[in-house]
C-alpha positions as a Markdown table, in Angstrom:
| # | Residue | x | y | z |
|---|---|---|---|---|
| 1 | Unk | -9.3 | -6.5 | 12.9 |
| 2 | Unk | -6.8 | -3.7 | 12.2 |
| 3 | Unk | -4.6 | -2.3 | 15.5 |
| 4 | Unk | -3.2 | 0.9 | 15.8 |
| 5 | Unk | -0.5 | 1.1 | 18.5 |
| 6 | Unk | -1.1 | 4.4 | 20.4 |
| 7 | Unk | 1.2 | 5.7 | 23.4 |
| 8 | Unk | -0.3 | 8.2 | 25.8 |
| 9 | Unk | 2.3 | 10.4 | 28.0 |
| 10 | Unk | 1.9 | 11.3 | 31.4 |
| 11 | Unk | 0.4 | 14.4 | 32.5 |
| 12 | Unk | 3.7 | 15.8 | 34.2 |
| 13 | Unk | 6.7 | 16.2 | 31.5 |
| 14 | Unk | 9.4 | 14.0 | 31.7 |
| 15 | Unk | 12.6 | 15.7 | 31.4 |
| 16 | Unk | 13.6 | 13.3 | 28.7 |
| 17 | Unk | 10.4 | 13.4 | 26.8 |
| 18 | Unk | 10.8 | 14.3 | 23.5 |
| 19 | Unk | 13.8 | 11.7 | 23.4 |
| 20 | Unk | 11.0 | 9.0 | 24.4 |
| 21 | Unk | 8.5 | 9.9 | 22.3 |
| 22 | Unk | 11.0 | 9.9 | 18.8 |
| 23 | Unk | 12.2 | 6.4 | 20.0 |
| 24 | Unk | 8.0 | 5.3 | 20.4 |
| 25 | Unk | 8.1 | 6.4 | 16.6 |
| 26 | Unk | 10.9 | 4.8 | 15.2 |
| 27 | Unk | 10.1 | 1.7 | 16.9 |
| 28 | Unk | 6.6 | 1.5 | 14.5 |
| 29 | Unk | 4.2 | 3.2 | 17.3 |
| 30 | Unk | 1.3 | 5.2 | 14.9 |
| 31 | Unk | 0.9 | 7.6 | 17.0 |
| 32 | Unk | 1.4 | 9.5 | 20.7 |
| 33 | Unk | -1.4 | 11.1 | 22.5 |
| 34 | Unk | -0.1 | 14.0 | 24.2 |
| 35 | Unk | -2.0 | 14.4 | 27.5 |
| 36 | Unk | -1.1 | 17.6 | 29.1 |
| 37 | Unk | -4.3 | 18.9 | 30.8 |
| 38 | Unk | -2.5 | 21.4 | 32.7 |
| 39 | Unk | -1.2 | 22.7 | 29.4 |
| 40 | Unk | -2.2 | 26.4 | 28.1 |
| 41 | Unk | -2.0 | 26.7 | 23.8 |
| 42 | Unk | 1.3 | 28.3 | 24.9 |
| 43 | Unk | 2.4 | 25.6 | 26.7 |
| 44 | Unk | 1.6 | 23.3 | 24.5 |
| 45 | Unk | 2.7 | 25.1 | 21.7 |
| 46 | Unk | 6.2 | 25.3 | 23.2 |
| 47 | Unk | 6.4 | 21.6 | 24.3 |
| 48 | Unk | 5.6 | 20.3 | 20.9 |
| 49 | Unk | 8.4 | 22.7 | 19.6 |
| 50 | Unk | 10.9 | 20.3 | 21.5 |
| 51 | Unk | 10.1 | 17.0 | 19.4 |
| 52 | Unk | 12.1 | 18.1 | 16.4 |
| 53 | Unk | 15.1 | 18.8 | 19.0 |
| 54 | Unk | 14.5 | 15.3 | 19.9 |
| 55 | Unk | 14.5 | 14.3 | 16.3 |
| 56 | Unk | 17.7 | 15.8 | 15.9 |
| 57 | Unk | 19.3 | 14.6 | 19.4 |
| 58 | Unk | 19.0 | 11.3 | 18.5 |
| 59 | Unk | 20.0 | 11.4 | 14.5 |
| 60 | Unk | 23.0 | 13.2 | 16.3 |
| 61 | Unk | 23.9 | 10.5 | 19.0 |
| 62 | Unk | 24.0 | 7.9 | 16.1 |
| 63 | Unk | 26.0 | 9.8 | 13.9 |
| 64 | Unk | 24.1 | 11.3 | 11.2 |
| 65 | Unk | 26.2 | 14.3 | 9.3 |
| 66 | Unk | 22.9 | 14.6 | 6.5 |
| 67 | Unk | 19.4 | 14.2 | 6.2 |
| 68 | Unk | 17.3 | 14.1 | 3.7 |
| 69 | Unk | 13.6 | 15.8 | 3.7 |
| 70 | Unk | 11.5 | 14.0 | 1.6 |
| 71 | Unk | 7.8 | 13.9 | 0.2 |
| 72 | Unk | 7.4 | 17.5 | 1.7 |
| 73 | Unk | 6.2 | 19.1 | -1.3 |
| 74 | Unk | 2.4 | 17.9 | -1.4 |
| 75 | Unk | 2.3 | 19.1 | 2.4 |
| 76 | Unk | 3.8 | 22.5 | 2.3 |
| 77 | Unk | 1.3 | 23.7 | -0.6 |
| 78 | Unk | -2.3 | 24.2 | -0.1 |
| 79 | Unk | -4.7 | 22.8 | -2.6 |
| 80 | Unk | -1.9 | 21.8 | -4.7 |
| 81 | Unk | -1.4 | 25.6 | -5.7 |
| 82 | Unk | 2.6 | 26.6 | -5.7 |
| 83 | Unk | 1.1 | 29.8 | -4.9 |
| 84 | Unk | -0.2 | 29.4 | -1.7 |
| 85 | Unk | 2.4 | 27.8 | 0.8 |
| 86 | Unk | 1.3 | 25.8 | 3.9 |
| 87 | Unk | 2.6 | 28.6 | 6.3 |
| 88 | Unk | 2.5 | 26.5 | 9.5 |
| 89 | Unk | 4.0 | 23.4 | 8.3 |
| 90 | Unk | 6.4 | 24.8 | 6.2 |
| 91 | Unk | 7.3 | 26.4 | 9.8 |
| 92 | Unk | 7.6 | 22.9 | 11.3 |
| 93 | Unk | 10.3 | 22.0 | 8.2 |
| 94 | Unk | 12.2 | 25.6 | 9.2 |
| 95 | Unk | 12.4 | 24.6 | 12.9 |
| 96 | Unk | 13.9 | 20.5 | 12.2 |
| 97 | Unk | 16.4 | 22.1 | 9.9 |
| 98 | Unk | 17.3 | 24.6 | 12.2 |
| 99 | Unk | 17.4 | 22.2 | 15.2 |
| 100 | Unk | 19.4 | 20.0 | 13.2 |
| 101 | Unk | 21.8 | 22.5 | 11.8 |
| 102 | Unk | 22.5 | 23.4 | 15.4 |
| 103 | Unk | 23.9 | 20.2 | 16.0 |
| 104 | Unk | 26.1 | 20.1 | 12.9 |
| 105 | Unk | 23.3 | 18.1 | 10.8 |
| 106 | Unk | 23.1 | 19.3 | 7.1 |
| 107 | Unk | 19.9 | 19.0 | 5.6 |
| 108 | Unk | 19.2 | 17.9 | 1.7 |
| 109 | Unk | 16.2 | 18.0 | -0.2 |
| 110 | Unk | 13.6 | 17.7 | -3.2 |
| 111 | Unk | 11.8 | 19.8 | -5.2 |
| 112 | Unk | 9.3 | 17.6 | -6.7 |
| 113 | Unk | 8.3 | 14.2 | -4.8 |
| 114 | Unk | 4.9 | 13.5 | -5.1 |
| 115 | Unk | 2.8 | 16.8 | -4.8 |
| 116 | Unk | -0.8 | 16.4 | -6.4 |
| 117 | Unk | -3.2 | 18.6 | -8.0 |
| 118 | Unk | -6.9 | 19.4 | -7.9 |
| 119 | Unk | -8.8 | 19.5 | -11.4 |
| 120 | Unk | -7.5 | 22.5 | -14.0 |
| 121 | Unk | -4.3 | 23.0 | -12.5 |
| 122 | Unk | -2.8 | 21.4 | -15.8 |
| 123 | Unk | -4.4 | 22.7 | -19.0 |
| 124 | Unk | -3.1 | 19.4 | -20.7 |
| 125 | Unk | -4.6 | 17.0 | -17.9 |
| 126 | Unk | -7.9 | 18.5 | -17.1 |
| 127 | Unk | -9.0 | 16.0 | -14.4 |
| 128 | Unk | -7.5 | 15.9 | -11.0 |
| 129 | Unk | -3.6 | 14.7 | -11.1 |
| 130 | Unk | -3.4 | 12.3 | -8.3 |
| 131 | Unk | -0.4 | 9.9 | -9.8 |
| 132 | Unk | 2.6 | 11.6 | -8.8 |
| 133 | Unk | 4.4 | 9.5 | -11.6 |
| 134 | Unk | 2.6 | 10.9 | -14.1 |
| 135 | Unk | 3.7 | 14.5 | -13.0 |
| 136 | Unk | 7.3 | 13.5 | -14.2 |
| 137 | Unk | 6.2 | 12.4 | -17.7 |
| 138 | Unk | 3.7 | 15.7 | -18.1 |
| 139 | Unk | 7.1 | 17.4 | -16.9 |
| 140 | Unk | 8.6 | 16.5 | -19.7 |
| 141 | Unk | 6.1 | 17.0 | -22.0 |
| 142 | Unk | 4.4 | 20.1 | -21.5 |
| 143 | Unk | 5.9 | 23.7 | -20.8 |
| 144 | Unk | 2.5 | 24.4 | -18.4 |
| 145 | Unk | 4.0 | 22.0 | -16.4 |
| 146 | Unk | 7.8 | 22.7 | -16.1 |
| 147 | Unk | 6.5 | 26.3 | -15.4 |
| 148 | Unk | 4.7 | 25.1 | -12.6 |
| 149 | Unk | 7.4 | 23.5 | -11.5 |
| 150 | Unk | 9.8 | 26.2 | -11.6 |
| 151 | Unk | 7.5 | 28.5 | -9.5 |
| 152 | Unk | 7.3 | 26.1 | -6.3 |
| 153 | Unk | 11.2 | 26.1 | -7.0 |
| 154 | Unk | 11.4 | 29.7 | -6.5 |
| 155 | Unk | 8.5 | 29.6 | -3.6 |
| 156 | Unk | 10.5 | 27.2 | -1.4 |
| 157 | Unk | 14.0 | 28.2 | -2.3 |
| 158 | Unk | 13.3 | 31.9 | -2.2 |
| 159 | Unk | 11.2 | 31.6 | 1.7 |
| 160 | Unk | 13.2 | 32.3 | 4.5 |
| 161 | Unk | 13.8 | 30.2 | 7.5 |
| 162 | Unk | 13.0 | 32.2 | 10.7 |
| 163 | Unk | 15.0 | 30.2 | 12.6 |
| 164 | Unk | 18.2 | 30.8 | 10.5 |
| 165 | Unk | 17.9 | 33.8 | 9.2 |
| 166 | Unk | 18.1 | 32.5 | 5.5 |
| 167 | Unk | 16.6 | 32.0 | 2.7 |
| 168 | Unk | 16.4 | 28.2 | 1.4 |
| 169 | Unk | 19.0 | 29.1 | -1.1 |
| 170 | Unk | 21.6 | 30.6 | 0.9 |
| 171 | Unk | 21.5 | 28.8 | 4.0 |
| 172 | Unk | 24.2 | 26.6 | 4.4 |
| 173 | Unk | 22.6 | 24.1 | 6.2 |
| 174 | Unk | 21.0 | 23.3 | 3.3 |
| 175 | Unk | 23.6 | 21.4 | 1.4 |
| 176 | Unk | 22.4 | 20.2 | -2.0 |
| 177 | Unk | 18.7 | 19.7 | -3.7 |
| 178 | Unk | 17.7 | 16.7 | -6.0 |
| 179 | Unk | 15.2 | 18.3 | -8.3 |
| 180 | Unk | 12.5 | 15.8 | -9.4 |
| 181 | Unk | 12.5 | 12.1 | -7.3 |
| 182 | Unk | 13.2 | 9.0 | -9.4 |
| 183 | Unk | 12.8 | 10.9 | -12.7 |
| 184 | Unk | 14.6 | 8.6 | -14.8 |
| 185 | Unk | 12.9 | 9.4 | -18.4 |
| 186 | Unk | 13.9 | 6.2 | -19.4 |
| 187 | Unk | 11.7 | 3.8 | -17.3 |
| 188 | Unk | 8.9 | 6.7 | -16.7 |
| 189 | Unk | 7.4 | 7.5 | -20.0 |
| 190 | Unk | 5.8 | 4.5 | -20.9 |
| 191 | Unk | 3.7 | 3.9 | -17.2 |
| 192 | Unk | 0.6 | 5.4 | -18.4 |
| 193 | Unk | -0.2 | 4.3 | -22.1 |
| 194 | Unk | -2.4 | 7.4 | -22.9 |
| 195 | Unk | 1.0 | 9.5 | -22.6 |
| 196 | Unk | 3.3 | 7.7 | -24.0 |
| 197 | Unk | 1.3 | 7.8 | -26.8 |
| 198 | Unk | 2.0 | 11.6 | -27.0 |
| 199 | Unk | 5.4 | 10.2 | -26.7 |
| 200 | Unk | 5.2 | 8.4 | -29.9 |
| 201 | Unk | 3.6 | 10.9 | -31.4 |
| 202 | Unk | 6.4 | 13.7 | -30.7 |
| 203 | Unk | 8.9 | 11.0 | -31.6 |
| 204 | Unk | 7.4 | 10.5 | -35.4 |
| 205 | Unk | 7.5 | 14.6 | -35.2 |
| 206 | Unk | 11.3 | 14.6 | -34.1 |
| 207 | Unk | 11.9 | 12.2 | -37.0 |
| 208 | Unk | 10.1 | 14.0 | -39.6 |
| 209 | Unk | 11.8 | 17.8 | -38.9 |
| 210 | Unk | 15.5 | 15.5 | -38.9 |
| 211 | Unk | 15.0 | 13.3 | -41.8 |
| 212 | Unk | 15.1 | 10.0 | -40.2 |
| 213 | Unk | 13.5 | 7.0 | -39.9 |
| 214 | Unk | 10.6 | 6.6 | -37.4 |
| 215 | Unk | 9.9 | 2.9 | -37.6 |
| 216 | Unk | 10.5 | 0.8 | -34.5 |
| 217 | Unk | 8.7 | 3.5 | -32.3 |
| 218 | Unk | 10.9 | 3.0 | -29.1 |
| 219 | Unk | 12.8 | 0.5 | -30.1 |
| 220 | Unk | 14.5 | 3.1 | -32.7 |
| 221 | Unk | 17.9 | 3.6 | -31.5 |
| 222 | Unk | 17.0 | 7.7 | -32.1 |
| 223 | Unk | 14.3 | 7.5 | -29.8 |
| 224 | Unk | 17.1 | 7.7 | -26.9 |
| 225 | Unk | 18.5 | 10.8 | -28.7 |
| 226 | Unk | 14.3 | 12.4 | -28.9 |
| 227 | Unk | 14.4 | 11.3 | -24.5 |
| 228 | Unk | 17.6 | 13.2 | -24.2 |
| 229 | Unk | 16.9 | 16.2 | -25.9 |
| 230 | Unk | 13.6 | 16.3 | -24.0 |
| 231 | Unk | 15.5 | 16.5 | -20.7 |
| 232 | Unk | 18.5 | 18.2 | -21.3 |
| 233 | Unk | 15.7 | 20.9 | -22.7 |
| 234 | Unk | 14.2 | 21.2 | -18.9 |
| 235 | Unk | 17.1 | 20.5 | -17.2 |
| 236 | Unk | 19.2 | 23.5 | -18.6 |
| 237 | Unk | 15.4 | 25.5 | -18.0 |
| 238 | Unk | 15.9 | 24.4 | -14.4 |
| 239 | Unk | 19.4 | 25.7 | -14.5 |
| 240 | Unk | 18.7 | 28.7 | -15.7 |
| 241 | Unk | 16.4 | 29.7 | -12.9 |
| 242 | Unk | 18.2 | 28.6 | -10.3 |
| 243 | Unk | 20.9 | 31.2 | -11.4 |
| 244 | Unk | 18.1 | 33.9 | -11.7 |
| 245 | Unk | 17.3 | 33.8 | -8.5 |
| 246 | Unk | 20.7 | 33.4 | -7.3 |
| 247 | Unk | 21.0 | 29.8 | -5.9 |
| 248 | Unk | 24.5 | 27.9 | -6.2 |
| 249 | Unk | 23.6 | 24.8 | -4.6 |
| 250 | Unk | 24.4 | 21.3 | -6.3 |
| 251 | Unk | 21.9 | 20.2 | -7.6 |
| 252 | Unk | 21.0 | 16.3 | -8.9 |
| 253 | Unk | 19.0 | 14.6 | -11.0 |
| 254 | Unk | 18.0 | 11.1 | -12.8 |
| 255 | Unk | 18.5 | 9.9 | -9.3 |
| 256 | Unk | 16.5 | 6.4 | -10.4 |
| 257 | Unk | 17.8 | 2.6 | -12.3 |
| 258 | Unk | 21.2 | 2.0 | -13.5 |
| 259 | Unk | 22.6 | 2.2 | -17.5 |
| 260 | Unk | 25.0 | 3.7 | -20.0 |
| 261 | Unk | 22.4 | 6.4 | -21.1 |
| 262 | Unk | 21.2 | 7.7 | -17.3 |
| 263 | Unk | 24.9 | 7.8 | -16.6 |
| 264 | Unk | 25.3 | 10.2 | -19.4 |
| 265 | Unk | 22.9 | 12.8 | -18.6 |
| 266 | Unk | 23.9 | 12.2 | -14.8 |
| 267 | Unk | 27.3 | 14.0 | -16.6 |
| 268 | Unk | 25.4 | 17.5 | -16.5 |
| 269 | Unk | 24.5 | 17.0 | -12.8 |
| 270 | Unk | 26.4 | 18.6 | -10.0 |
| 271 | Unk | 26.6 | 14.6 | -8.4 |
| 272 | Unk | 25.0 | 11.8 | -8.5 |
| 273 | Unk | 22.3 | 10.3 | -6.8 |
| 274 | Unk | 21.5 | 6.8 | -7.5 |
| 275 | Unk | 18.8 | 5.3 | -5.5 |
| 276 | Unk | 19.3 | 1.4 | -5.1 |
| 277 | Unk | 17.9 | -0.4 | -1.6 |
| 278 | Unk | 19.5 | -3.3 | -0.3 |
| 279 | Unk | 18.2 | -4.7 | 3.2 |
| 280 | Unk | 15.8 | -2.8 | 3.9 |
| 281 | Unk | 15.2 | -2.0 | 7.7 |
| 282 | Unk | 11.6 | -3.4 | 8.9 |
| 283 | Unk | 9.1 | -1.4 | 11.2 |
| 284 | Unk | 8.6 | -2.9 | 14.7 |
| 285 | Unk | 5.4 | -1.6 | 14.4 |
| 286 | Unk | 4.1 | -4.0 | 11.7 |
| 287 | Unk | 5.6 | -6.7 | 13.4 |
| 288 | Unk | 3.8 | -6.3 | 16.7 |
| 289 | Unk | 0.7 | -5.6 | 14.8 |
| 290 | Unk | 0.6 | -8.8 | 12.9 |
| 291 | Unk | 1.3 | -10.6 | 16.0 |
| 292 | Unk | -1.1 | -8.7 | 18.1 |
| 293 | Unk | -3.8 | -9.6 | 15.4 |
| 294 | Unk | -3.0 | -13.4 | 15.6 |
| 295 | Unk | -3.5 | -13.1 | 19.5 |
| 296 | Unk | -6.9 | -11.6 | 19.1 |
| 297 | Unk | -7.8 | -14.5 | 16.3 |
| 298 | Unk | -6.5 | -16.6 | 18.9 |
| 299 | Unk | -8.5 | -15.8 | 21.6 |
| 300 | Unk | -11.7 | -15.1 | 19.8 |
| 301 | Unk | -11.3 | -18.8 | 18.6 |
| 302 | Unk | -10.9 | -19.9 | 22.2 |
| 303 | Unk | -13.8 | -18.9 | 23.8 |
């Protein structure tokens, strides 16, 4: 029997409320029913507005000098359309950024994570893209998708932050953007067979337009010079609107794995990001669930 661990807050606000409720989710609670029956929508409105100033009290109080907003991208987009932003969440992002700026927290971010799309988005993937992996290899690939990129780059980095006053771009608080999540061409495009096929296939076309020798397929020491030319292609395309729209922020890339080659092309990055995890921290949450779960086993075998 699954649990879900659910906290419910008292009908009158505690003054240190919003501090309680971000330490209920760190420690691995799914969720907190606000109960506020007294509550108007304005009310409401304006107490929810305090959690992120919570968020940002307590990333404060430890120390933090940098966070990092991740695996926004699919929420801030409706439908999966760069066109159409998510107006009210992307609000939600604007007010933790400014609440953290406030208390001399930078913020960095992405531009691609893991944002999906609905069928015919992609003229050369027809059916709906819900492999986020994939997006990085099609990236590559295909100019239909690099475009698409490049306009939810503009979208996000050209909307400005009510709170601050800026645009994404020029707002200082906004320190640095990593471009597209754990990237690294090398250990991405051979995950899904039917495109690395296409892979293959470009790479016998590379060979024939140079003169060389195609056989060996990946193996070919020239297929790491066909990868690199594939990305330093997008990643100066990526450059170059960045300076059209007038954004000077460092920017990184390749920000997956280890190796001579990634450490190359990390050369025409602004720094490096290399993302390696050692220890990882355990939710609380999981733990009292499993135990919770054995109780109820327990018991039911009991009586």
């Amino acid at each position: 029997m699954a649990f879900k661990l659910i906290a419910i807050t008292p009908e009158l606000t505690l003054p240190d409320e919003a501090w309680r409720i971000t330490h209920l989710l760190d420690a691995g609670f799914d969720a907190v029913h606000l109960r506020k029956p007294h509550c108007g929508e304005e009310e409401m409105r304006s107490y929810v507005d305090t959690l992120p100033a919570g968020i940002a009290d307590r990333l404060a109080m430890f120390g933090f000098n940098l966070v990092r907003l991740h695996h926004h991208d699919g929420e801030t987009v409706i439908g999966g359309d760069a066109r159409r932003l998510h107006k009210e969440k992307l609000d939600r992002m604007d007010y933790l950024i400014a609440a953290l700026a406030k208390r001399g927290i930078y913020t960095t971010t992405d531009i691609y994570v893991s944002r999906k799309f609905p069928a015919g988005v992609i003229p050369e993937h027809p059916e709906p893209l819900k492999n986020y992996e994939d997006y990085k290899v099609l990236f590559l690939l295909y100019d239909s998708v690099c475009d698409e990129f490049l306009h939810y780059m503009r979208e996000i980095l050209s909307h400005t932050n009510p709170y601050t006053g800026f645009q994404w771009k020029d707002d200082p608080a906004i320190v640095s953007i990593s471009l597209l999540n754990e990237n690294s061409c090398t250990t991405q495009w051979n995950r899904n067979p039917k495109l690395a096929k296409v892979f293959l296939e470009r790479f016998q076309q590379f060979c024939r337009e140079r003169n060389l020798q195609a056989e060996g397929g990946s193996a070919n020491p020239a297929f790491r010079d066909f990868l690199d030319g594939l990305y330093r292609k997008r990643l100066e395309q990526i450059r170059a609107e960045l300076r059209k729209i007038g954004c000077n922020k460092p920017v990184t890339d390749q920000n997956f794995q280890r190796g001579t080659f990634l450490a190359l092309q990390r050369e025409a990055c602004d720094y490096v990001d290399i993302h390696l995890y050692h220890d990882h921290p355990v939710r609380v949450g999981e733990k009292m669930r499993r135990f919770l779960q054995r109780q109820t086993a327990t018991r039911r075998w009991t009586m």
